[in-house]
C-alpha positions in Angstrom: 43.9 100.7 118.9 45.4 98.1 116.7 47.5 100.8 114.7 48.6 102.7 117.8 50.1 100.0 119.5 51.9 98.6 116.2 53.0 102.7 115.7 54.2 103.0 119.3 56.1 99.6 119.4 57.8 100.5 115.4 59.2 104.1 117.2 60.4 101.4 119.7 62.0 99.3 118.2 63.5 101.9 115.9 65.2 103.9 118.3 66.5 100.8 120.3 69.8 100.3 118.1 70.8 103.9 118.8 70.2 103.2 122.8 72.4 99.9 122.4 75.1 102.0 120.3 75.2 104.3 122.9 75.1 101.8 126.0 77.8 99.6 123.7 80.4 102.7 124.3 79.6 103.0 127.8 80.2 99.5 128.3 83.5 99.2 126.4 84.7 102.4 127.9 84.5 100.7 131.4 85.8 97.5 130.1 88.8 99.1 128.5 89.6 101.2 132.0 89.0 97.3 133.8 91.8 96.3 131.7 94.1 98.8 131.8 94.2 98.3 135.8 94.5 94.8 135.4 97.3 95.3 132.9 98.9 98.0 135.7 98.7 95.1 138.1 100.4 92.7 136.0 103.1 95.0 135.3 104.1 95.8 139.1 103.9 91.9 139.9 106.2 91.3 137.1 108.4 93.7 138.4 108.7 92.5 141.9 109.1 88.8 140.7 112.3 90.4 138.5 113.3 92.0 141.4 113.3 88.5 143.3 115.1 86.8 140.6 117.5 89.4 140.1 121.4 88.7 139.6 122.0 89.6 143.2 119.4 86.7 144.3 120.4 84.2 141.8 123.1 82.4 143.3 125.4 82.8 146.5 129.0 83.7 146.6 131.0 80.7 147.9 134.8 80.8 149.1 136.7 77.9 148.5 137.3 75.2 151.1 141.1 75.9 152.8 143.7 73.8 151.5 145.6 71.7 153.8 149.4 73.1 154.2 152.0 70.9 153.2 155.2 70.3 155.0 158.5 71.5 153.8 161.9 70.1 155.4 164.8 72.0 155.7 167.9 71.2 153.8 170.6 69.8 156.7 173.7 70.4 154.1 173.6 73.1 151.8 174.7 71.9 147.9 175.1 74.9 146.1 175.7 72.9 142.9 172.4 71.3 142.3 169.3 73.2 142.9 165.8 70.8 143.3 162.7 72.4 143.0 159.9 72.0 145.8 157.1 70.1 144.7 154.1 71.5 143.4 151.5 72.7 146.1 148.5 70.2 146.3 145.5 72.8 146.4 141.7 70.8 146.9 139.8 71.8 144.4 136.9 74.3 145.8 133.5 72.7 146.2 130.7 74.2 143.4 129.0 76.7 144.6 125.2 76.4 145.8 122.8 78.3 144.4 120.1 80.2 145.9 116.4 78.6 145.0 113.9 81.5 144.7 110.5 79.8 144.8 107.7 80.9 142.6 104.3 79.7 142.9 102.7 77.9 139.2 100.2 76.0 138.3 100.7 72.3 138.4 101.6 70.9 134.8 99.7 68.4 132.9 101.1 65.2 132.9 100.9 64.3 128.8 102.4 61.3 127.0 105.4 61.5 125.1 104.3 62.6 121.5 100.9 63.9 122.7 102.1 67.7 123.0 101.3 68.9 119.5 99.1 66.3 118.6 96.1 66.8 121.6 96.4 70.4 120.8 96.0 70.5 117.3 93.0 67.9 117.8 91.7 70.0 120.7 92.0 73.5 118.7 89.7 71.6 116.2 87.4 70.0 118.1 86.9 73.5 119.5 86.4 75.5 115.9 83.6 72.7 115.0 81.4 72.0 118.1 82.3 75.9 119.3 82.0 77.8 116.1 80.8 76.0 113.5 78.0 74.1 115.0 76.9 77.6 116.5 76.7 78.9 113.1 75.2 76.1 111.7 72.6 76.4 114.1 71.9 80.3 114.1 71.6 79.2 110.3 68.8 76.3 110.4 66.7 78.9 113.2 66.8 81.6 110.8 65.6 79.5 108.0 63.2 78.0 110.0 61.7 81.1 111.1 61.4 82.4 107.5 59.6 79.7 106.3 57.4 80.1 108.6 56.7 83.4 108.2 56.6 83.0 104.4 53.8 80.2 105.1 51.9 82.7 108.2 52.2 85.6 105.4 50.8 83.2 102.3 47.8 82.3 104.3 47.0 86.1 105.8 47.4 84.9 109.7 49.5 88.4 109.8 48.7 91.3 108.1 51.2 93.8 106.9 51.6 95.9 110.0 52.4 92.4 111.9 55.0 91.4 109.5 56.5 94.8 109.8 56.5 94.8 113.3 57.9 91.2 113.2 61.0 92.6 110.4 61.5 95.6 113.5 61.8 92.6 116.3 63.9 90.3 114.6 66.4 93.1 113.4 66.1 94.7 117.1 66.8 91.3 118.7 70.2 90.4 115.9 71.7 93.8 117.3 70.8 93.1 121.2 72.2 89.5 120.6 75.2 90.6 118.8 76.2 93.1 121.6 75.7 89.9 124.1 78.0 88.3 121.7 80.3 90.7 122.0 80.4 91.1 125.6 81.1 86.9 125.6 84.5 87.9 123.0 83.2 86.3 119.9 84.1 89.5 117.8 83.7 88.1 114.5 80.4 86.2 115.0 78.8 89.6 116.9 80.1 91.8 113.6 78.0 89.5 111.8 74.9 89.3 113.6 74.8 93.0 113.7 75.0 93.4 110.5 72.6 90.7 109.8 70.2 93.1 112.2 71.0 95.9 110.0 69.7 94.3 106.6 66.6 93.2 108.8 65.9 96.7 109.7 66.8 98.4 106.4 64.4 95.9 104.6 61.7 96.5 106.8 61.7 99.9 106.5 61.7 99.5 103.0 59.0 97.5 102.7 57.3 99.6 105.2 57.9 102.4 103.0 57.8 100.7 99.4 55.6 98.1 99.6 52.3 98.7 102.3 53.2 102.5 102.3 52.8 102.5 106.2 55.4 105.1 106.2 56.2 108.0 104.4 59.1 108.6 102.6 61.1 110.8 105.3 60.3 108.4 108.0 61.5 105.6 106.3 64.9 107.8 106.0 64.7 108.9 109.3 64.6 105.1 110.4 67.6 104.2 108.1 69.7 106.8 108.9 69.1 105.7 112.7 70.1 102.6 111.8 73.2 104.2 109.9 74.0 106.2 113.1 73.7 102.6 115.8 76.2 101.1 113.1 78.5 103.5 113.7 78.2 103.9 117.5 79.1 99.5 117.0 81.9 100.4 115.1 83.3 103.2 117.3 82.5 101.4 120.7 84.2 98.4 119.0 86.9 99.8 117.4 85.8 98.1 114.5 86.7 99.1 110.9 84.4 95.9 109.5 81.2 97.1 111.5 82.1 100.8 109.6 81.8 99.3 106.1 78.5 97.7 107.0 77.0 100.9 108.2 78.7 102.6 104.9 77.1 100.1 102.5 73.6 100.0 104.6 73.9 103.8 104.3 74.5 104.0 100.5 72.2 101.8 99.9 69.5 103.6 102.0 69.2 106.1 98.6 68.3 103.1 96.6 65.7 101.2 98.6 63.8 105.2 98.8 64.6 106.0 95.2 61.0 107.4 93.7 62.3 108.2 90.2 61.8 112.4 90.9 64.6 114.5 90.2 65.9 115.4 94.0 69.4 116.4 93.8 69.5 118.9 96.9 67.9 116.3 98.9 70.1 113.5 97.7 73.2 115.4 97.1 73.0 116.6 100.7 72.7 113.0 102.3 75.4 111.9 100.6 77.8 114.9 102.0 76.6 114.6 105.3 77.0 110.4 105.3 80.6 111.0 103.8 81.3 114.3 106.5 80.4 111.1 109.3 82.6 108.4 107.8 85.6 110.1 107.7 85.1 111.7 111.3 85.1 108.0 112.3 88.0 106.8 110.1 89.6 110.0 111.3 89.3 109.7 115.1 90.1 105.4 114.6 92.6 106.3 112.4 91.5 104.1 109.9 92.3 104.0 106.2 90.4 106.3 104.2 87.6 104.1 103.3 87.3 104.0 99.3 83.9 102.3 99.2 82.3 105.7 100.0 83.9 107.4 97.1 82.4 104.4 94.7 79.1 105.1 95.9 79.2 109.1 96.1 80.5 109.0 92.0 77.9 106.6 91.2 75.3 108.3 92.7 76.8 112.0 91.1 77.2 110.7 87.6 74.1 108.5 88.0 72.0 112.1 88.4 73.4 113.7 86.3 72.8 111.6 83.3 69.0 111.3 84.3 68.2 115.3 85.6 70.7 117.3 84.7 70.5 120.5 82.8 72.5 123.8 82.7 69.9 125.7 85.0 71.5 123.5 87.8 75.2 124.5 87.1 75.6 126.5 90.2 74.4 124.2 92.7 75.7 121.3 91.0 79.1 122.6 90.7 78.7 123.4 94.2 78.4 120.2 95.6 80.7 118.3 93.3 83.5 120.9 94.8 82.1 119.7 98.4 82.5 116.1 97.6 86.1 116.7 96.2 86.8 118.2 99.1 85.5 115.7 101.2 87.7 113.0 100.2 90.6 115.2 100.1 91.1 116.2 103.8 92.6 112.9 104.7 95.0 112.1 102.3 95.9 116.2 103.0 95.6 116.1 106.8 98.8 112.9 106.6 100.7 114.1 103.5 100.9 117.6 105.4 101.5 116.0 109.2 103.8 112.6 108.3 104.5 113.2 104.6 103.3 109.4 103.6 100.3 108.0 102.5 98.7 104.3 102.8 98.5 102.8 99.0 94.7 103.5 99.6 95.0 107.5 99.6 97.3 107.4 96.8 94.7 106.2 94.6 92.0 108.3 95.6 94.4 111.3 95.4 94.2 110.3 91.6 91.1 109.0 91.1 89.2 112.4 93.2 91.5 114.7 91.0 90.5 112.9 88.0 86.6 112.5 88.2 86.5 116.6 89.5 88.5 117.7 86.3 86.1 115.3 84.2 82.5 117.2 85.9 84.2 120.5 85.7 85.2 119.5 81.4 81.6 118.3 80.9 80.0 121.1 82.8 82.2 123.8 81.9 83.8 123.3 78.4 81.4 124.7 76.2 80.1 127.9 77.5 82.4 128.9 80.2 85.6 127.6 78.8 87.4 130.2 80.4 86.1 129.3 83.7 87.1 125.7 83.6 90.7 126.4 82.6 90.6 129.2 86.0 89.1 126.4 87.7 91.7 124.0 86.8 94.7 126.0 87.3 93.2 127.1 90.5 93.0 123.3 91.5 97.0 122.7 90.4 98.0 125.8 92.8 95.8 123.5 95.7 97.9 120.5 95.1 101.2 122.5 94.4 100.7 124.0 97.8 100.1 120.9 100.1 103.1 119.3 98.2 105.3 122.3 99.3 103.8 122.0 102.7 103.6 118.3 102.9 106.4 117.2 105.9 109.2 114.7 105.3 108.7 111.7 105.7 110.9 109.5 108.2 111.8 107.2 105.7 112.0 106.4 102.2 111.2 108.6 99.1 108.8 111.5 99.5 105.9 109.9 98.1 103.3 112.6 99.4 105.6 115.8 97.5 105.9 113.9 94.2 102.4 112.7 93.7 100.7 116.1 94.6 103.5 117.9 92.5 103.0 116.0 89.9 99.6 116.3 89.7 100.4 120.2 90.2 102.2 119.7 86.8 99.8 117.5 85.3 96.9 120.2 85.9 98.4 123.1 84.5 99.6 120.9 81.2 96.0 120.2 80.8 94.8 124.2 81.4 97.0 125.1 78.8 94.7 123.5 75.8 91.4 124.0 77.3 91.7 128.3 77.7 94.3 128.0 74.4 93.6 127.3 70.9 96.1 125.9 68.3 99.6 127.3 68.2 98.8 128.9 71.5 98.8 125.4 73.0 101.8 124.3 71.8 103.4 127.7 72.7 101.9 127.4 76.1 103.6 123.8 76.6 106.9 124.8 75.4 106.9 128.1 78.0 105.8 125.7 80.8 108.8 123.3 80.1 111.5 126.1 80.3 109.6 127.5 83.6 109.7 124.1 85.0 113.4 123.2 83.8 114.5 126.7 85.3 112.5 126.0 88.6 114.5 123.0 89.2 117.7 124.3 88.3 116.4 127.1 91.2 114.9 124.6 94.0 117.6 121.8 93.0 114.6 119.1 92.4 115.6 116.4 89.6 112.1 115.6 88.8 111.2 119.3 87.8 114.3 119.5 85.1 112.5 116.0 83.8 109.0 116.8 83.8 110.6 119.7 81.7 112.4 118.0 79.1 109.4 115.6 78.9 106.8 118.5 78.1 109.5 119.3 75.5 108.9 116.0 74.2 105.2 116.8 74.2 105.6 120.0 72.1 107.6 118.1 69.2 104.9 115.3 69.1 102.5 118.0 68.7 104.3 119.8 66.0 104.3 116.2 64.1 100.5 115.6 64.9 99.1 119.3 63.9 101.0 120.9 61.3 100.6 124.8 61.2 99.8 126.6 58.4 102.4 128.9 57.1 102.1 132.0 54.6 104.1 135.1 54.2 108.2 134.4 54.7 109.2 134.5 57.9 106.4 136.7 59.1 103.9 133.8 59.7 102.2 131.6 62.7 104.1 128.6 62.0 107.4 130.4 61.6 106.7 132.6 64.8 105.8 129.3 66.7 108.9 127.5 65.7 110.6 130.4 67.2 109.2 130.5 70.2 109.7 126.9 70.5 113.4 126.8 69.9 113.7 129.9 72.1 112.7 127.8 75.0 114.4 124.9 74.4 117.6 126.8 74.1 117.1 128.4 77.3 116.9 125.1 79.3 120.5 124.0 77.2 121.8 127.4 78.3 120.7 126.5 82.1 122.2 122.8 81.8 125.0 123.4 80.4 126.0 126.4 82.6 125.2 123.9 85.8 126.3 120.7 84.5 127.8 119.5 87.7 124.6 119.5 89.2 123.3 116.8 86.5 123.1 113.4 87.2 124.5 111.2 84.3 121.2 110.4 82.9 119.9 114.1 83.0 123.1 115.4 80.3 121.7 112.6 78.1 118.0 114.5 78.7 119.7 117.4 77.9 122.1 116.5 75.0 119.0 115.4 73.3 117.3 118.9 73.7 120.4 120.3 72.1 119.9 118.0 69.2 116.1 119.1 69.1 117.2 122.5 69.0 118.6 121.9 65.7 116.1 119.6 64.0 113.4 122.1 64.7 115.5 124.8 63.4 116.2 122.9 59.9 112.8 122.1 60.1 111.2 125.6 60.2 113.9 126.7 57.4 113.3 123.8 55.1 109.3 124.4 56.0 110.3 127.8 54.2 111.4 127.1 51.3 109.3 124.0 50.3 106.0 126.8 51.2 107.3 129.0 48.3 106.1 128.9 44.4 108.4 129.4 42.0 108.6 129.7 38.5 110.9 126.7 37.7 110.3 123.8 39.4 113.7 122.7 40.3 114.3 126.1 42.0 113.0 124.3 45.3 115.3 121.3 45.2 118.1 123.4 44.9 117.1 125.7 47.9 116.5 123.2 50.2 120.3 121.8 49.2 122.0 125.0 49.7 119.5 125.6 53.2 120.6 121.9 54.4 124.6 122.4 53.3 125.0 126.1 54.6 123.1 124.6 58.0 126.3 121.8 58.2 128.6 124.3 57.8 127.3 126.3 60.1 126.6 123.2 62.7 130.5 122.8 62.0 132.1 126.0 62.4 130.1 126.6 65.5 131.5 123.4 66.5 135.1 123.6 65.8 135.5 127.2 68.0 133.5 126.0 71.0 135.3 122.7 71.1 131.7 121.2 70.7 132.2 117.8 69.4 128.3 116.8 69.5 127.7 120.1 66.9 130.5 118.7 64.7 129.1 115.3 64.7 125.2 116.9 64.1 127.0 119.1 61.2 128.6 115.9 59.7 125.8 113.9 59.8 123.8 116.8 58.1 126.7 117.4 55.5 126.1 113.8 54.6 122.5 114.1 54.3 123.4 116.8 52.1 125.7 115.2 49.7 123.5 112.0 49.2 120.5 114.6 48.4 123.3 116.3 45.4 124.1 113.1 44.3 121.2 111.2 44.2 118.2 113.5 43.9 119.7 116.7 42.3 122.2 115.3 39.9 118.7 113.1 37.9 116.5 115.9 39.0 117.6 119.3 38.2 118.6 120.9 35.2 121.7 121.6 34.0 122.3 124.7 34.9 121.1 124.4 38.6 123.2 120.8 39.0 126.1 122.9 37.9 125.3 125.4 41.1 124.6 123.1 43.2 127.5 121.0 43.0 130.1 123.8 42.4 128.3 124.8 46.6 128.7 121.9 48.0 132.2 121.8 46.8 132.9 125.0 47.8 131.7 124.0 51.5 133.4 120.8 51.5 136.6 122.3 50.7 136.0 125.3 53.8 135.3 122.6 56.1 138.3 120.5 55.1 140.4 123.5 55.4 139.1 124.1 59.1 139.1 120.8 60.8 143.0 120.5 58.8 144.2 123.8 60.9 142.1 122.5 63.6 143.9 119.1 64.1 147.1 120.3 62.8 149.8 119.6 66.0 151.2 123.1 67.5 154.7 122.2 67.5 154.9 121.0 63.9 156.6 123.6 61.0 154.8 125.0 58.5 155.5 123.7 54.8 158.1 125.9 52.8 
């Protein structure tokens, strides 16, 4: 009899937030249509008392008092000579004008002492926040403590046994909630937040050690009870319009998995909370228009990387995979639903734009990468077309920069970059990086967006740091991978000088330095392949090499200069000098102690040659038009 009336009052109790959640909204909702007819009430009598006190009302038009006429004699002789002018008028000056008194009805005004104003409020503000708050608090405080050390002391000496104490855990929580609706209902909205979720850690700690610790309660009904609990935080936090009350139920309902937590491997079951708890908290922060809350995002990677580390193994891929892809997606529909409806985010989203991007690529890398490679770098790519379409779609925003377009472009860009290596090996990486660039320098030549031509010229960068960092192995002249690669590379890089130089007035000032450089590139990687070339060769004398590699670097110059002199180019004549000079300090220091006689006679007689070709040039180049040629 005992165990049915402690089972009957538990189902009680436990269903008694949710009834309180529910009358909470049904009181608010009538307390929220109370003041918006009050609030109509006030408006009209505001209006009418402006009406009253209108301009028209304010004061009364008031003529001026008739001036007395004053007496003018007539002249008796007439003196045409001198003229006297009549006297100035007296005019009364006109009495001020009364105003009309509109009477409004107020409350009678305290009578204070001079100096009192600030001071008796201050002291009566304070007076108010100790004996009305923190006394209260205090007091709620010593009861509580009380109460538990009695309990402790009832428990140590077995006057209740366990299905009291859990039934006393139930009633306590119960009673926090009840109480912090009355609080509530009285306006003290901080206090009630607390209390309730003071009765929240009541009740989740008494189903636990329902569950955990005198096993009165099976596992589901101890989740059943917190997730009721869960649920009656919520209806709080929606009746209140209260974003605190939300965290409390989304820590009390991440925590729920912990406090049940049996050690077997349950990811369906687990995994499916999880989505379900997530699917309701953004709903609320949704329909309140809260801030994404980021809290549930800690928790839901936690708990993901927590199982996997402890039960994972490739038989579970599918299903795995498969709710991984449901929590991205989760977390992604707000920040989507306001880049693609305002075309801003909070600070907030932005990060867990990032950080939800980031932690999917890593499961998809560590799940993926070494039996479906393939698959991950589809996967990835598929994931940069997502983001590249909500940043096309996102809307403008009202004001300032586009914040929503650049951070899901970028990460557009971002994601391809990093597709690229995982499906490609070696050159093909570098390859990859360097087509990318051009595409992305052309598209923003195309769409007119600045940070498309960059992103460009910055995988550029990436492709020449790569070349430094993994040298390729060459072999047959010409005809090899590393050859074939520089190729492709300077082919690419030419392309995006071809499309900047053709639009040029579309570059801002910066951007034609970005681009001036890539030119410059162009030719280092060029002189780098050749001399690559030559220094792969054998030969039968050793000086042979040196040699090449001067004539490569001196015909390059000349080239560089040539080029420059007929397309007006000064930045190739200045790359050809600077090479040329290169060159001559290489004949002069390395090749004249090096080299044998024969070869320093060949190499110096080239250079001279050269030196004397470009003289000739940049002499008919600067000679003045008008002067006469030398007899």
């Amino acid at each position: 009899m005992d165990v049915f009336f402690y089972g009957m009052l538990i189902i009680i109790v436990l269903f008694a937030p949710l009834i309180l959640a529910l009358s909470a909204v049904g009181t608010t909702s009538a307390l929220k249509r109370q003041v918006e007819a009050l609030d109509a009430q006030v408006r009209t009598l505001s209006r009418r008392l402006s009406a009253l006190g209108g301009p028209e009302g304010s004061a009364a038009e008031v003529e001026s008092a008739p001036s007395a006429p004053v007496p003018e004699s007539a002249p008796s002789t007439p003196q045409p000579q001198t003229v006297t002018p009549a006297p100035p008028r007296q005019v009364a000056p006109p009495p001020e004008p009364t105003p009309t008194v509109v009477w409004t009805p107020r409350a009678p005004s305290p009578v204070l002492e001079p100096g009192a104003a600030t001071t008796g409020k201050t002291q009566s503000d304070l007076e108010r926040l100790i004996g009305g708050k923190w006394l209260s608090w205090i007091g709620i405080l010593a009861l509580l403590l009380a109460t538990a050390f009695f309990l402790k002391y009832a428990f140590d000496n077995n006057w209740i046994g366990p299905i009291g104490r859990i039934a006393i855990g139930f009633l306590s929580g119960a009673a926090l909630m009840v109480y912090s609706q009355w609080l509530f209902k009285k306006t003290y909205v901080y206090f009630s937040e607390g209390i309730a979720g003071l009765g929240a850690g009541v009740l989740y700690l008494s189903l636990y050690a329902a569950f955990n610790v005198y096993h009165l309660i099976p596992n589901v009904g101890a989740l059943a009870g917190m997730v009721l609990v869960t649920v009656a935080l919520l209806g709080f936090a929606l009746a209140r319009d209260s974003q605190r009350i939300a965290v409390l139920a989304l820590v009390g309902g991440f925590i729920t998995p912990l406090l049940l937590n049996t050690g077997e491997e349950a990811e369906v079951a687990l995994f499916t909370y999880l989505a379900v708890l997530n699917a309701g908290l953004l709903w609320v922060a949704y329909v309140r228009n809260w801030r994404a809350l980021p809290l549930a995002f800690i928790f839901t990677v936690f708990y993901f990387w927590a199982w996997y580390g402890d039960h994972y193994d490739p038989s579970r891929l599918n299903v795995t995979l498969a709710f991984a892809t449901l929590f991205f997606v989760e977390f992604a529909v707000l920040p989507t639903a306001r880049a693609l409806k305002i075309g801003s985010l909070y600070t907030e989203q932005v990060t867990l734009v990032l950080l939800n991007a980031g932690w999917y690529v890593l499961m998809l890398h560590v799940s993926l990468f070494e039996q479906h490679r393939w698959t991950l770098s589809a996967a990835v790519i598929v994931l940069a077309i997502g983001h590249l379409i909500v940043a096309q779609g996102a809307a403008p925003p009202a004001q300032g920069r586009p914040l929503a377009r650049v951070l899901f472009s970028g990460l557009a860009l971002t994601l391809v970059t990093l597709a690229i290596p995982i499906g490609l090996r070696g050159t093909w990486i570098t390859i990859g990086w360097a087509i990318e660039g051009a595409v992305l320098v052309w598209s923003g030549f195309v769409t007119e967006t600045q940070w498309l031509r960059v992103a460009g010229v910055a995988l550029f960068a990436l492709v020449v740091a790569r070349l430094l960092v993994a040298p390729i192995e060459g072999g047959q002249l010409i005809f090899n991978q590393r050859f074939g690669t520089f190729a492709t590379v300077i082919a690419c890089f030419a392309m995006a000088s071809y499309l900047a130089a053709s639009r040029r007035a579309e570059l801002a000032r910066d951007e034609r330095t970005l681009f001036l450089s890539v030119q410059v590139a162009i030719n280092v990687l060029a002189l780098w392949a050749l001399s690559a070339e030559v220094l792969d060769r054998p030969y039968t004398i050793a000086e042979t090499q040196q040699l090449l590699l001067t004539l490569v670097w001196t015909l390059y110059a000349a080239a560089l200069l040539v080029l420059g002199i007929r397309s007006n180019s000064s930045l190739l004549r200045w790359q050809g000098l600077v090479l040329l000079g290169i060159s001559i300090g290489k004949v002069f220091l390395v090749d004249l102690s090096e080299l044998g006689l024969g070869l320093r006679i060949l190499s110096f007689m080239a250079l001279g040659i050269v030196l004397l070709g470009i003289s000739f040039l940049y002499q008919k180049r600067l000679q003045p038009k008008g002067s006469e040629k030398e007899q």
